[in-house]
DORO-628966 format. One record per residue: residue number from 1; residue in three letters; y, z, x of N, C-alpha, C, O, CB in turn. Coordinates in nm, 3 decimals. Each point is the difference from the previous one (the first is absolute). Glycine has a CB too. Layout:
<guzas>
GUZA    nr   rest        nY        nZ        nX       caY       caZ       caX        cY        cZ        cX        oY        oZ        oX       cbY       cbZ       cbX
GUZA   NUM    ALA         Y         Z         X         Y         Z         X         Y         Z         X         Y         Z         X         Y         Z         X
...
</guzas>
This chain:
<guzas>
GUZA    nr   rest        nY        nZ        nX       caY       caZ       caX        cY        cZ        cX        oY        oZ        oX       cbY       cbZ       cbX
GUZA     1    UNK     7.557    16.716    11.672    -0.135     0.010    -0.053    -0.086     0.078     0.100     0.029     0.000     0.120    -0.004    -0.219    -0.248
GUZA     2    UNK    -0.134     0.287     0.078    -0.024     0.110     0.087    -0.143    -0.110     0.066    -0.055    -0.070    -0.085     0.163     0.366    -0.075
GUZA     3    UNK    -0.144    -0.302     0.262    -0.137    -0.023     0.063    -0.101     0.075    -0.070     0.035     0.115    -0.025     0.061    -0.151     0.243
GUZA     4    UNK    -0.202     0.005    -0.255    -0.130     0.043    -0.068    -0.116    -0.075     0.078    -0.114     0.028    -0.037     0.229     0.007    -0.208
GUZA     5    UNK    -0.100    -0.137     0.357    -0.110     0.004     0.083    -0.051     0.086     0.111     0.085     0.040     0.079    -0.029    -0.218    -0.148
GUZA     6    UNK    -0.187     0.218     0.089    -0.048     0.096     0.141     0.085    -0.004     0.127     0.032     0.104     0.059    -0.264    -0.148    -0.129
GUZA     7    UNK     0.280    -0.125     0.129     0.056    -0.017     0.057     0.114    -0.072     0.023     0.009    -0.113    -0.049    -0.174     0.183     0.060
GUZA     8    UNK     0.259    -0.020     0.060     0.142    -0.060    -0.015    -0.030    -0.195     0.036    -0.073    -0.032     0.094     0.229     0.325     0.015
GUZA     9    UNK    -0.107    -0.372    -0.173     0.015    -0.124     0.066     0.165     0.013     0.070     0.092     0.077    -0.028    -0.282    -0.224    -0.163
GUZA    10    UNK     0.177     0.010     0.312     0.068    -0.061     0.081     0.072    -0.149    -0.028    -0.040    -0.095     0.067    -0.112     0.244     0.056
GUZA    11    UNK     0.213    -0.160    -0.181     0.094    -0.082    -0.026    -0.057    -0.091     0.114    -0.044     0.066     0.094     0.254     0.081    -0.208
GUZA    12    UNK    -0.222    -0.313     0.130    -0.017    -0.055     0.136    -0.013    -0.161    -0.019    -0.010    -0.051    -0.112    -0.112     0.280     0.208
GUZA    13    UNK     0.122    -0.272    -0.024     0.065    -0.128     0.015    -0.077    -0.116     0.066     0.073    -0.095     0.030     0.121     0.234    -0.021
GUZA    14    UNK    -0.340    -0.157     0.024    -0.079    -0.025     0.055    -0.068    -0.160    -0.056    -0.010    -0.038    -0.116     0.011     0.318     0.168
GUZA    15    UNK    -0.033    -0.339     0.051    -0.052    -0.149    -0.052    -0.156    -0.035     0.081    -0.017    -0.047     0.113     0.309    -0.056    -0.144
GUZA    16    UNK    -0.347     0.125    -0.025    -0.135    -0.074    -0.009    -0.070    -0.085    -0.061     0.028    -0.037    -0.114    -0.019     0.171     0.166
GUZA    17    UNK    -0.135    -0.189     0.031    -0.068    -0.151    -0.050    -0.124     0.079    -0.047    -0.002     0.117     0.039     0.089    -0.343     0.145
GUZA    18    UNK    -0.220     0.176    -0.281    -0.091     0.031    -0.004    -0.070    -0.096     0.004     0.051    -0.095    -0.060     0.006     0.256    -0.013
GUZA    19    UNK    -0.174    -0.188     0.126    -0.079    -0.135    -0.010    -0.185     0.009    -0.050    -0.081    -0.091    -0.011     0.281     0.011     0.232
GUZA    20    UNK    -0.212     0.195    -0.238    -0.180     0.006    -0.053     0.042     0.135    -0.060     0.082     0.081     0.044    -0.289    -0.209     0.162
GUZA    21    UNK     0.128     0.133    -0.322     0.013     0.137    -0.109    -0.162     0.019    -0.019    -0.081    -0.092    -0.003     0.342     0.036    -0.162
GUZA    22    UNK    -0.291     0.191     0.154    -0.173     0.011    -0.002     0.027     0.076    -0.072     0.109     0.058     0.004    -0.244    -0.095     0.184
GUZA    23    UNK     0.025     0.067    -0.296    -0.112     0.097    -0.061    -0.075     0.056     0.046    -0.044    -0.043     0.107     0.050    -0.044    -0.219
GUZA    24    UNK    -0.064     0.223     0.049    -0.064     0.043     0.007    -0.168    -0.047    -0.040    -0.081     0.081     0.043     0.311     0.038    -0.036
GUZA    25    UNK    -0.258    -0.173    -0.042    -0.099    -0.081     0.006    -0.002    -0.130     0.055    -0.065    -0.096    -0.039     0.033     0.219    -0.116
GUZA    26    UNK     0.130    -0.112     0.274    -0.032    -0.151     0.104     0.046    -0.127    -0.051    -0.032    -0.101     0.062    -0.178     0.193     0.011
GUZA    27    UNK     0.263    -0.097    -0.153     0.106    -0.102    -0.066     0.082    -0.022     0.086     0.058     0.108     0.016    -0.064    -0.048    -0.221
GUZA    28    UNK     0.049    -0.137     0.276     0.137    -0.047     0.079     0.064    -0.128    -0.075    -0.068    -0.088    -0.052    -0.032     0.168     0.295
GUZA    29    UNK     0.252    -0.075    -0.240     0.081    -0.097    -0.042     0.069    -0.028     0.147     0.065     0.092     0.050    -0.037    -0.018    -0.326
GUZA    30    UNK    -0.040    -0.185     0.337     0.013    -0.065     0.162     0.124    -0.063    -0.037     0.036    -0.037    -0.112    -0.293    -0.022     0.218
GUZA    31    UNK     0.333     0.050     0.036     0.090    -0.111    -0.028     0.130     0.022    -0.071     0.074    -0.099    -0.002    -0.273    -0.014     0.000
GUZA    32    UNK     0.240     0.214    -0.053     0.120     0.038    -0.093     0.124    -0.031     0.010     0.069    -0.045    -0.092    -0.177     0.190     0.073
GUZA    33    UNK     0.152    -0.118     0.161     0.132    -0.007     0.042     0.060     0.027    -0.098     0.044    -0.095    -0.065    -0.060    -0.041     0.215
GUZA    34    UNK     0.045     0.283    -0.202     0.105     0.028    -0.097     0.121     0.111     0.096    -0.010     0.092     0.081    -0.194    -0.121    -0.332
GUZA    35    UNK     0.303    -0.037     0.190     0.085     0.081     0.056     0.027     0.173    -0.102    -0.014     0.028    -0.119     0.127    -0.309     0.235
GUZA    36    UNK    -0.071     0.362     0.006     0.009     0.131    -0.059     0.117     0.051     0.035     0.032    -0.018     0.117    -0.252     0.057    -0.118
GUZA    37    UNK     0.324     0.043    -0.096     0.056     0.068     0.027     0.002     0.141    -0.035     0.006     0.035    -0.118     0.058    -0.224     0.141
GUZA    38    UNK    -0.067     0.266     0.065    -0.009     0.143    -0.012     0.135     0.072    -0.044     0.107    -0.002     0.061    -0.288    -0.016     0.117
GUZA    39    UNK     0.156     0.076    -0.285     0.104     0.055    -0.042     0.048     0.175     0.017     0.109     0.048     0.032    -0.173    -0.264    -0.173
GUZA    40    UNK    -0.083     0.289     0.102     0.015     0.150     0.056    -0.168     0.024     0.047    -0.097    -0.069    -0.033     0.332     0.178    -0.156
GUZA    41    UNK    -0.230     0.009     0.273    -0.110     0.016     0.068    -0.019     0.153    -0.012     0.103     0.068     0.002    -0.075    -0.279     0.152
GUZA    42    UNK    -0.153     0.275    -0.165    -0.019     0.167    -0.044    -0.101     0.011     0.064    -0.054    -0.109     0.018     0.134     0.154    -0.238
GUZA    43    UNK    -0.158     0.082     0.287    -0.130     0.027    -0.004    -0.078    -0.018    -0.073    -0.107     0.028     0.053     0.166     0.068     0.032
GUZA    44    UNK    -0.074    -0.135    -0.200    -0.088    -0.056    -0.073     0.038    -0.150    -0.024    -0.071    -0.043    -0.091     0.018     0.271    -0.002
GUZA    45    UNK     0.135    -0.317     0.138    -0.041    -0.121    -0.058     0.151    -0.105     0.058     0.071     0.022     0.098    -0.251     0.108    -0.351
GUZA    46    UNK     0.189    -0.210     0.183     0.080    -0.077     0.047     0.091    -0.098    -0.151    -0.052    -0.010    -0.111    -0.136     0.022     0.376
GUZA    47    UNK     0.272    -0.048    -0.244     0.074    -0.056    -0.115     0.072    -0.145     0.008     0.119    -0.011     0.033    -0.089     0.255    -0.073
GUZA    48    UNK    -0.112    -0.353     0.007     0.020    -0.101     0.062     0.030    -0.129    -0.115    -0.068    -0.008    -0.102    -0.080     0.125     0.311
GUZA    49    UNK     0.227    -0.186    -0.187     0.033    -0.200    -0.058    -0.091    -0.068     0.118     0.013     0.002     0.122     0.307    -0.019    -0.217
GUZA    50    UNK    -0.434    -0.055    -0.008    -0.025    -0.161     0.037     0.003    -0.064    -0.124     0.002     0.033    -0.118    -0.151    -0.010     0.319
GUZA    51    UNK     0.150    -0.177    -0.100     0.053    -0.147    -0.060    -0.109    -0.053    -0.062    -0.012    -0.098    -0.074     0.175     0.038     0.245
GUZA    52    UNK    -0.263     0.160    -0.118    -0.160    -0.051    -0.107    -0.022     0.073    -0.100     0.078     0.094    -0.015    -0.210    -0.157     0.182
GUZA    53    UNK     0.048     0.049    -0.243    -0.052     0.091    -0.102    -0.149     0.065     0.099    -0.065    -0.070     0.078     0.173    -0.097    -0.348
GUZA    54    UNK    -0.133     0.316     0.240    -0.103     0.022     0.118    -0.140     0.057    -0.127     0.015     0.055    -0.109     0.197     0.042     0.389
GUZA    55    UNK    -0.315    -0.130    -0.222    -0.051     0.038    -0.105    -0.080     0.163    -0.049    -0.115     0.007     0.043     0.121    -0.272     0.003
GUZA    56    UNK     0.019     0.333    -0.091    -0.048     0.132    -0.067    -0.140     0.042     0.058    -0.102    -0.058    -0.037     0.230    -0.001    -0.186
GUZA    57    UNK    -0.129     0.182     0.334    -0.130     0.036     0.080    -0.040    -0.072     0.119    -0.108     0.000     0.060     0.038     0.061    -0.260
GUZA    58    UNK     0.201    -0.136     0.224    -0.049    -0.042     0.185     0.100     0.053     0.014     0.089     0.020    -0.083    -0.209    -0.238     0.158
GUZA    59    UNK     0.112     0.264     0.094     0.096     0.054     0.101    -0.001    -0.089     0.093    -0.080    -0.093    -0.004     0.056     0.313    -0.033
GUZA    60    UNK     0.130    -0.203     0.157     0.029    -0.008     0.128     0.038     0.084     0.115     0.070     0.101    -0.017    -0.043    -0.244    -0.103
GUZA    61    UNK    -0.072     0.104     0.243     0.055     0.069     0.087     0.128    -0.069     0.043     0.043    -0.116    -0.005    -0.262     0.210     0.062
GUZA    62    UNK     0.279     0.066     0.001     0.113    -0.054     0.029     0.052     0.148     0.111    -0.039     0.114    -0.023     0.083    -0.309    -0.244
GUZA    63    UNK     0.031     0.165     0.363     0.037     0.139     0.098     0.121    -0.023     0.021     0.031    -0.098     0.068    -0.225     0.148     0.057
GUZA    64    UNK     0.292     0.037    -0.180     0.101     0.007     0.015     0.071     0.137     0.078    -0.008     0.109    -0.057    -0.036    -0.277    -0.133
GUZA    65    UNK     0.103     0.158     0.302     0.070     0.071     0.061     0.168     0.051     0.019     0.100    -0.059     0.041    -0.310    -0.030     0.013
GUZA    66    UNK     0.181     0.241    -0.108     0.156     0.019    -0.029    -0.014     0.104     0.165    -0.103     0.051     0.043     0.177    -0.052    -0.410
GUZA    67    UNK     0.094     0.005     0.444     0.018     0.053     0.099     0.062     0.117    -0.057     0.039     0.091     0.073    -0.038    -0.283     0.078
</guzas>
């Protein structure tokens, strides 16, 4: 199948926690502890399984370092 995104994704294998999700209008959800697994990662974005349901228009930070 041919790629049709801007940027190539990375296949990857990565495990992270998240614990506060914010909005853009200052909404915070505290406390989460959801587990994350990262599945592929691109310059534009990231491709991930959690064990929560997350809800539609909050984000998180998160810094992940590839060598």
């Amino acid at each position: 199948m041919d790629e049709k995104r801007a940027n190539r994704r990375l296949d990857i294998g990565i495990k992270l926690s998240i614990s506060d999700l914010y909005k853009e209008d200052t909404n915070t959800i505290m406390d989460l502890n959801s587990p994350i697994e990262v599945t592929n990662i691109s310059a534009e974005g990231i491709g991930f399984i959690s064990e929560c349901i997350l809800p539609t228009g909050y984000y998180f930070i998160a810094n992940i370092e590839l060598s």
